[in-house]
C-alpha positions as protocol buffer text, in pm:
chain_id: "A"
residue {
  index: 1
  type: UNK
  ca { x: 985 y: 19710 z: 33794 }
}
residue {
  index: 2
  type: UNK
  ca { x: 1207 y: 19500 z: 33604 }
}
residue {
  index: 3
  type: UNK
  ca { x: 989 y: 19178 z: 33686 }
}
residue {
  index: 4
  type: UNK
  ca { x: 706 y: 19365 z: 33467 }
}
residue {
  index: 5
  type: UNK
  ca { x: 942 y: 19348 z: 33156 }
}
residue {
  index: 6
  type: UNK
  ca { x: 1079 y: 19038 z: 32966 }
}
residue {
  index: 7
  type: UNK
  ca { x: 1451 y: 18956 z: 32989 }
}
residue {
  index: 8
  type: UNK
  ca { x: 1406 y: 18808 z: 32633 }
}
residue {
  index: 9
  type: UNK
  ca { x: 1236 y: 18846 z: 32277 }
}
residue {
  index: 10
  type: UNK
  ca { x: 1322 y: 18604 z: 31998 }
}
residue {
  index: 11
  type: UNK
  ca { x: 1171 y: 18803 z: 31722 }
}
residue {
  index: 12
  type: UNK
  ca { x: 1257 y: 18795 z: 31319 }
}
residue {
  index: 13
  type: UNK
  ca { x: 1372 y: 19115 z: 31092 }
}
residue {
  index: 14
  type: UNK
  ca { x: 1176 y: 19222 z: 30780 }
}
residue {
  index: 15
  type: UNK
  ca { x: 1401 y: 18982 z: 30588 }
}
residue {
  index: 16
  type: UNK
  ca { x: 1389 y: 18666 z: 30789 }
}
residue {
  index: 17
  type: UNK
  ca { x: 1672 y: 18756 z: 30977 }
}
residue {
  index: 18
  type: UNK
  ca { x: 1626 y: 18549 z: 31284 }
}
residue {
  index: 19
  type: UNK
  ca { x: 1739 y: 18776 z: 31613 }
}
residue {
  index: 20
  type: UNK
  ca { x: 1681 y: 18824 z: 31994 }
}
residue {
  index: 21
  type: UNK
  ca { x: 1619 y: 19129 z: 32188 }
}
residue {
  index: 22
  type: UNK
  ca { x: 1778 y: 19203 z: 32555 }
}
residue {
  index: 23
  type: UNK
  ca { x: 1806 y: 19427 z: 32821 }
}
residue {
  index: 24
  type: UNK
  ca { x: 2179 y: 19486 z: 32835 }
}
residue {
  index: 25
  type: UNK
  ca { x: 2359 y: 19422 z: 33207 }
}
residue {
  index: 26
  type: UNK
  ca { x: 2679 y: 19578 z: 33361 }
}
residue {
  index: 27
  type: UNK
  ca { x: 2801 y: 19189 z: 33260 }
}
residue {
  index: 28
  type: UNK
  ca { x: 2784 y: 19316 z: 32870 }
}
residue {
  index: 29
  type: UNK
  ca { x: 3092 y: 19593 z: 32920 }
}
residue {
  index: 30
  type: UNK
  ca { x: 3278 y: 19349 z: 32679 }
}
residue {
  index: 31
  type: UNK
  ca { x: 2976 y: 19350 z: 32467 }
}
residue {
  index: 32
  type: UNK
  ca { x: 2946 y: 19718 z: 32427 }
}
residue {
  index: 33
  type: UNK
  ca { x: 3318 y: 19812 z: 32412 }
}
residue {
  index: 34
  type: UNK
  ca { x: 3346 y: 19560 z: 32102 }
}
residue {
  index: 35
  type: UNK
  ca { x: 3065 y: 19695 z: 31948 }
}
residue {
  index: 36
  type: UNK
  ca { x: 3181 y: 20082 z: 32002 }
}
residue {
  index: 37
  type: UNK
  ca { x: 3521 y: 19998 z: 31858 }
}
residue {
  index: 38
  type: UNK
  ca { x: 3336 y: 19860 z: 31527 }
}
residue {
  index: 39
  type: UNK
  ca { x: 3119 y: 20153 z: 31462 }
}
residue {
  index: 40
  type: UNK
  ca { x: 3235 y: 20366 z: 31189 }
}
residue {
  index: 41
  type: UNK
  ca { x: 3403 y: 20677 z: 31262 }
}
residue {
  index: 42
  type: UNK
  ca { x: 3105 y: 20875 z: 31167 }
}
residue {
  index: 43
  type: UNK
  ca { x: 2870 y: 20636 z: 31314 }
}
residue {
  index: 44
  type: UNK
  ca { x: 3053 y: 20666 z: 31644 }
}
residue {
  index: 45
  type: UNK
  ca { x: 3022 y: 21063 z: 31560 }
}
residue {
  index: 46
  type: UNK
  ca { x: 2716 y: 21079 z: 31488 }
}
residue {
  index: 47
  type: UNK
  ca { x: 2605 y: 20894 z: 31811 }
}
residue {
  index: 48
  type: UNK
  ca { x: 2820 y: 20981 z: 32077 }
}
residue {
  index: 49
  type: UNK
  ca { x: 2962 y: 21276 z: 31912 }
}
residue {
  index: 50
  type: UNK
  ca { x: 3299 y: 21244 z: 31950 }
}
residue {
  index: 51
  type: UNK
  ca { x: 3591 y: 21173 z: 31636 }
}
residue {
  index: 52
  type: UNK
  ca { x: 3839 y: 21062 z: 31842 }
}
residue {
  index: 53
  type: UNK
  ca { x: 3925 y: 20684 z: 31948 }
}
residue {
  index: 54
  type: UNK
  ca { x: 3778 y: 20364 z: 31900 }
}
residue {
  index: 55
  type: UNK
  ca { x: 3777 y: 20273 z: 32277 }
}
residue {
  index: 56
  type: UNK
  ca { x: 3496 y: 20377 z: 32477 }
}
residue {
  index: 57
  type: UNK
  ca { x: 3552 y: 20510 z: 32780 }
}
residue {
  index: 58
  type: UNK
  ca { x: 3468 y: 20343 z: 33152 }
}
residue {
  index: 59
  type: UNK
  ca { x: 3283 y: 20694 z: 33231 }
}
residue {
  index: 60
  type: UNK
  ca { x: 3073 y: 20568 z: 32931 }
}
residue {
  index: 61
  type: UNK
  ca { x: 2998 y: 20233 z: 32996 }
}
residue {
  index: 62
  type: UNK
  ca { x: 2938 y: 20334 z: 33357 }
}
residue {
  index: 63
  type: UNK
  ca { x: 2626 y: 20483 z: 33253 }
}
residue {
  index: 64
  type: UNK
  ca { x: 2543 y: 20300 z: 32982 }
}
residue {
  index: 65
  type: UNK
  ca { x: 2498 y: 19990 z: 33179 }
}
residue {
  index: 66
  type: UNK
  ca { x: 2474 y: 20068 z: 33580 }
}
residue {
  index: 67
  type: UNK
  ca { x: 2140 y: 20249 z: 33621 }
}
residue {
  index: 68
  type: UNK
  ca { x: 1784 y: 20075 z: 33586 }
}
residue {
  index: 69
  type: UNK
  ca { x: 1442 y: 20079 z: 33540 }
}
residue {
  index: 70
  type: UNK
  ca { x: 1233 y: 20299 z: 33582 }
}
residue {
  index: 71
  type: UNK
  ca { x: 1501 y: 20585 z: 33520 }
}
residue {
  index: 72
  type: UNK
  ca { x: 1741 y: 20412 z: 33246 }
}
residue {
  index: 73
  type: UNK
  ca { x: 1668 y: 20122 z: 32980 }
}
residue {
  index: 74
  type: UNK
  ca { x: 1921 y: 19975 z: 32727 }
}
residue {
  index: 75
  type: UNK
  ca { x: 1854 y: 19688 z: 32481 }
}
residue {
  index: 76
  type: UNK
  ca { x: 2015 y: 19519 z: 32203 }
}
residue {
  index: 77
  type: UNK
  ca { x: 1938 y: 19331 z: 31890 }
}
residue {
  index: 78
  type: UNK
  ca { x: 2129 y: 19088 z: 31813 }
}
residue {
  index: 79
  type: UNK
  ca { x: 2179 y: 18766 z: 31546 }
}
residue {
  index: 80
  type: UNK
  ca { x: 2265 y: 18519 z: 31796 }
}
residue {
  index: 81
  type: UNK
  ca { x: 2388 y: 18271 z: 31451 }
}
residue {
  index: 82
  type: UNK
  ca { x: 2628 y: 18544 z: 31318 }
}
residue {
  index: 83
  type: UNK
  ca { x: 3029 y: 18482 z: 31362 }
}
residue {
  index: 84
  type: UNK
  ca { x: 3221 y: 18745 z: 31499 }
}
residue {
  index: 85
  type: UNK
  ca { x: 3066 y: 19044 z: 31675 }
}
residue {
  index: 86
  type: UNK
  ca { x: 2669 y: 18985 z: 31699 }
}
residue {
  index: 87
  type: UNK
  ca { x: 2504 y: 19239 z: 31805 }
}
residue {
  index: 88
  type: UNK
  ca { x: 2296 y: 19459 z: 31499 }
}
residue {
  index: 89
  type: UNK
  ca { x: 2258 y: 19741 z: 31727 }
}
residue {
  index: 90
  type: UNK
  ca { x: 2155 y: 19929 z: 32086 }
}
residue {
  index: 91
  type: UNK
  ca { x: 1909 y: 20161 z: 32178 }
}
residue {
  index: 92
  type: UNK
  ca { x: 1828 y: 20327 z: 32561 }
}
residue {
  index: 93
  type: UNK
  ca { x: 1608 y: 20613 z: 32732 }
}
residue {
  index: 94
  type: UNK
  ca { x: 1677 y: 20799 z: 33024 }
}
residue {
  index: 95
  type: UNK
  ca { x: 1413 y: 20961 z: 33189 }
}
residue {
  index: 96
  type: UNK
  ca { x: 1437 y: 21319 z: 33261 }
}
residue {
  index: 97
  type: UNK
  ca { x: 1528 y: 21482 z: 33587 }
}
residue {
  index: 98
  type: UNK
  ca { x: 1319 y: 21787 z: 33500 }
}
residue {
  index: 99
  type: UNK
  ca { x: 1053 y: 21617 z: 33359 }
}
residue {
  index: 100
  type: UNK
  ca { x: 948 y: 21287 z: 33504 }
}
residue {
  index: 101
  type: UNK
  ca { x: 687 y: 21204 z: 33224 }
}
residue {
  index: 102
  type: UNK
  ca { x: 1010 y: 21262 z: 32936 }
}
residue {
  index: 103
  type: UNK
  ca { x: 1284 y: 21054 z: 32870 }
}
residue {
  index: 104
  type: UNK
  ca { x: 1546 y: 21112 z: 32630 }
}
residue {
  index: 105
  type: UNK
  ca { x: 1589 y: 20797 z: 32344 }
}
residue {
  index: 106
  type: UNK
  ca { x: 1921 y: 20757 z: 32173 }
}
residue {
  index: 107
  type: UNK
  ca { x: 2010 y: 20480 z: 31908 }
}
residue {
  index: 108
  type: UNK
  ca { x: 2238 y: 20328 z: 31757 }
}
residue {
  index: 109
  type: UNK
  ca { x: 2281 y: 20052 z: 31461 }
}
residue {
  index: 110
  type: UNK
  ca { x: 2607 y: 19900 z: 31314 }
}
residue {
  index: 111
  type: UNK
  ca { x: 2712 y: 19991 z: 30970 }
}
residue {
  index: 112
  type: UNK
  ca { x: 2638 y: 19692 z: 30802 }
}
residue {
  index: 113
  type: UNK
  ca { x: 2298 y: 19645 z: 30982 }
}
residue {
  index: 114
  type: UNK
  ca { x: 2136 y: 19989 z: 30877 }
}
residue {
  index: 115
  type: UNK
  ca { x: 1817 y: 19984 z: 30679 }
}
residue {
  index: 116
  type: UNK
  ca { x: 1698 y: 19688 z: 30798 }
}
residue {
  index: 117
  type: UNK
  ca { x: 1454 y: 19814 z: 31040 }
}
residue {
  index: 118
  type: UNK
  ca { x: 1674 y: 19705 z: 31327 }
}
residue {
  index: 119
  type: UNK
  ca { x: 1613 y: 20129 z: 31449 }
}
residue {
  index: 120
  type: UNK
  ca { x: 1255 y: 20070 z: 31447 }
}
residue {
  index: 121
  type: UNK
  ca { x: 1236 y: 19766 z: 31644 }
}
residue {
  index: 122
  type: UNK
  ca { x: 1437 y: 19899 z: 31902 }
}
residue {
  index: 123
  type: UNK
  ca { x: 1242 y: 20190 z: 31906 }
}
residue {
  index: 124
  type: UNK
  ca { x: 929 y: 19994 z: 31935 }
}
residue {
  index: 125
  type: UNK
  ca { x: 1069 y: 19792 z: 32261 }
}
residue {
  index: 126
  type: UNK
  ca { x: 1202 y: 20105 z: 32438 }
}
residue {
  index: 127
  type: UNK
  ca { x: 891 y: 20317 z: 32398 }
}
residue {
  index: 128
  type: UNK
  ca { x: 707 y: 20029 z: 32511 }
}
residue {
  index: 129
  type: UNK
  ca { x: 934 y: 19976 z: 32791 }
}
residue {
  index: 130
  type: UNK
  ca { x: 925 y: 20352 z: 32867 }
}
residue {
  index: 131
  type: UNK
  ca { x: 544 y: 20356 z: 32899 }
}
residue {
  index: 132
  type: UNK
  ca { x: 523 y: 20065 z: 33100 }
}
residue {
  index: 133
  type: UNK
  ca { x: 728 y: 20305 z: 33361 }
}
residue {
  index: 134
  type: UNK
  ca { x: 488 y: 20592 z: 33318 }
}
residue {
  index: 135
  type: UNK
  ca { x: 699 y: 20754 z: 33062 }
}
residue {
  index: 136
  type: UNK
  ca { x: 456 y: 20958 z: 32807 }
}
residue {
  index: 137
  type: UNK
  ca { x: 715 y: 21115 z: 32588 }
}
residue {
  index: 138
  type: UNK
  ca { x: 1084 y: 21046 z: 32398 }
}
residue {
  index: 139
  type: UNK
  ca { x: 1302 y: 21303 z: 32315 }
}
residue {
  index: 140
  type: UNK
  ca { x: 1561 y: 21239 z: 32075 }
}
residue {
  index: 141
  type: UNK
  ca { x: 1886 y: 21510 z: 31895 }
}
residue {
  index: 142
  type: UNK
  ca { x: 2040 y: 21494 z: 31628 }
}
residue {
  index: 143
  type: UNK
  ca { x: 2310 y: 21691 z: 31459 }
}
residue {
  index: 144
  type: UNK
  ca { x: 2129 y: 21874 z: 31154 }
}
residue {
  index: 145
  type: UNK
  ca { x: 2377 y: 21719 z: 30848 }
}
residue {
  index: 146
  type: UNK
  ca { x: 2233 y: 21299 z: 30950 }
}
residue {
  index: 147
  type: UNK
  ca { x: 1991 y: 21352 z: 30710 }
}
residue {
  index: 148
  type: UNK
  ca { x: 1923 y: 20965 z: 30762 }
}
residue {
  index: 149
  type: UNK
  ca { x: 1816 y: 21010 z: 31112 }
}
residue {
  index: 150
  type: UNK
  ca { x: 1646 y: 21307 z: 31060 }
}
residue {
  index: 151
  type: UNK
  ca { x: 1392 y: 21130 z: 30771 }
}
residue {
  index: 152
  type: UNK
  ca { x: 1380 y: 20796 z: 31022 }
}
residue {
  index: 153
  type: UNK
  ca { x: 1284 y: 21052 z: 31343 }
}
residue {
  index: 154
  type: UNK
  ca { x: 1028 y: 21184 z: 31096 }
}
residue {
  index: 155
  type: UNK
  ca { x: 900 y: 20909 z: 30963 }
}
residue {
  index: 156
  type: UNK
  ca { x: 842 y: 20704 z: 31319 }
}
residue {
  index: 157
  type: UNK
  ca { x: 658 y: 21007 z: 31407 }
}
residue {
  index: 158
  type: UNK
  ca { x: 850 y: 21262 z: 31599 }
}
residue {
  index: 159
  type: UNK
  ca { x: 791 y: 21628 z: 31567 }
}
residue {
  index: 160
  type: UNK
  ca { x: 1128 y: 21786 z: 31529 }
}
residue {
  index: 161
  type: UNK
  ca { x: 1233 y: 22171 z: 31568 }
}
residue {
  index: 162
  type: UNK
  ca { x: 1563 y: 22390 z: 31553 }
}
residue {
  index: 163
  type: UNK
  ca { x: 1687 y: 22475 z: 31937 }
}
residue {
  index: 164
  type: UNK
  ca { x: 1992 y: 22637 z: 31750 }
}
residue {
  index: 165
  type: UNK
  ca { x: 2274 y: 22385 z: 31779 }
}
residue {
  index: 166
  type: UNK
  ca { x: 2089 y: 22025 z: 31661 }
}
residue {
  index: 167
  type: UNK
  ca { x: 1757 y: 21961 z: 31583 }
}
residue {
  index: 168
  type: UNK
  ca { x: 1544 y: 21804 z: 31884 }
}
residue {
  index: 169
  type: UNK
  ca { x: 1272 y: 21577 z: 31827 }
}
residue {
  index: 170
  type: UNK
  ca { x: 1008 y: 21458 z: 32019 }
}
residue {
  index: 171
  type: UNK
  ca { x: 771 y: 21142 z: 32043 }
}
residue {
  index: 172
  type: UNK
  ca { x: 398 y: 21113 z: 32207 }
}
residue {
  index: 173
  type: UNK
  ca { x: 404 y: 20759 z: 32334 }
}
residue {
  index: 174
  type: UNK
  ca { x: 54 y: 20814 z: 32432 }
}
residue {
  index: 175
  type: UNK
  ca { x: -54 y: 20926 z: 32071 }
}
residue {
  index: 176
  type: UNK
  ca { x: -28 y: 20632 z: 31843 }
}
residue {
  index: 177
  type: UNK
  ca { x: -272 y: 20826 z: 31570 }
}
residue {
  index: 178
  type: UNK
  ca { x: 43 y: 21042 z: 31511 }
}
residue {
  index: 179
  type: UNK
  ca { x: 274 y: 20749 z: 31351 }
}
residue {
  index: 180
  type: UNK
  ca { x: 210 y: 20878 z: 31003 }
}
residue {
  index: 181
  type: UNK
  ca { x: 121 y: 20643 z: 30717 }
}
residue {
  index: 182
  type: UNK
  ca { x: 552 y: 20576 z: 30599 }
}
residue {
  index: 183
  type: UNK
  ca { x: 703 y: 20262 z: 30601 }
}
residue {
  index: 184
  type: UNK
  ca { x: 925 y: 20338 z: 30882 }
}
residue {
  index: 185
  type: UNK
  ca { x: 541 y: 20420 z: 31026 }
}
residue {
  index: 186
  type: UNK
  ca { x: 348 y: 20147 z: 30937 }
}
residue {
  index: 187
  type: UNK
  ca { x: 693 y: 19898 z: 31057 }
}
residue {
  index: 188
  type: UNK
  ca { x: 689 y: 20090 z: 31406 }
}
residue {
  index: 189
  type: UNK
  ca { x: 277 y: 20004 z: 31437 }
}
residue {
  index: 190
  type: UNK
  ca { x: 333 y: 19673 z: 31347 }
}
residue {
  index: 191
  type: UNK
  ca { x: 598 y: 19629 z: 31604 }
}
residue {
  index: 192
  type: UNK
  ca { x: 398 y: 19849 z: 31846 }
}
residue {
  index: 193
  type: UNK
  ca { x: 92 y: 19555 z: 31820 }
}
residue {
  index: 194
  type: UNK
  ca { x: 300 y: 19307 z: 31805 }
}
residue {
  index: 195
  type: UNK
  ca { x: 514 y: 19366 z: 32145 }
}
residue {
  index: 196
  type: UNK
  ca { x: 265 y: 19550 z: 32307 }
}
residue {
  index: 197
  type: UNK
  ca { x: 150 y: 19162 z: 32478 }
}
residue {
  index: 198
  type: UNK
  ca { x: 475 y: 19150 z: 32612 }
}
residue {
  index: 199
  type: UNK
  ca { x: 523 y: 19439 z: 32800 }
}
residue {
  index: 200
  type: UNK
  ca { x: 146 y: 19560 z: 32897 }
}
């Protein structure tokens, strides 16, 4: 399965920002520990909800980075000219062990990267990576007061609703008519079109 997806994707940000996309590799525990420990306390909240500690956990990075296609996916952006920690952000899917066709998609960006579109790119790799595995749906949570998630979710597409603790939305990889006419939209259809070579 893995042979059906690239290993690489040189690829440029709305701004000219030169960057590469990668599957991430049990080699990349460095990698993900130094980007965990730079998050922001509320962006490490906010996406592995927990407050305390700036060292992630073996546990974490155990399942972050062991499993594989066609259950688990991980990628990350990165600038490959930037000093210091590259990476821009991470994004993964695991597919669910109820429901084969669902996978849950989880995301994360560095402070200083957000609102670049770094989100929707990853986005548009992993749901293309997803339905190349015969994935047909993302799930995605979110805690009700990241009101910055909850427009992007919206805005990319996904139909959210209140299971009384976060807010769960969901995304129809099979329906591109329902990416709705937002910038965040019309970014994630570009992206869409323009991957969609690589991967189907």
């Amino acid at each position: 399965m893995r042979s059906m997806i690239p290993e690489r994707l040189e690829l440029h940000l709305a701004d000219g920002t030169a960057v590469v996309a990668r599957p991430l590799s049990p080699a990349d525990r460095d990698y993900v520990a130094e980007g965990y420990r730079l998050l922001s306390p509320e962006a490490r909240y906010q996406r592995f909800w927990v407050r305390d500690g700036a060292v992630i956990g073996d546990a974490m990075l155990d399942r972050l980075l062991t499993d594989q296609l066609p259950e688990h996916a991980i990628w990350t952006v990165f600038d490959p000219t930037r000093e210091g920690f590259p990476g821009l952000g991470a994004a993964s899917f695991w597919r669910s062990k109820t429901d084969p066709l669902d996978a849950e998609f989880s995301v994360t960006v560095m402070d200083a990267d957000q609102g670049k579109g770094v989100a929707t790119l990853l986005l548009a790799i992993l749901w293309l990576a997803a339905y190349r595995c015969g994935i047909q749906s993302f799930t995605g949570y979110s805690m009700p007061e990241n009101a910055s998630a909850l427009h992007w979710m919206r805005d990319t597409g996904a139909a959210g609703e209140w299971d009384g603790y976060n807010l769960v939305f969901r995304w129809s990889l099979e329906d591109l008519d329902a990416i709705p006419e937002t910038a965040a939209g019309a970014d994630l259809a570009e992206r869409l079109a323009e991957l969609a070579p690589a991967f189907l």
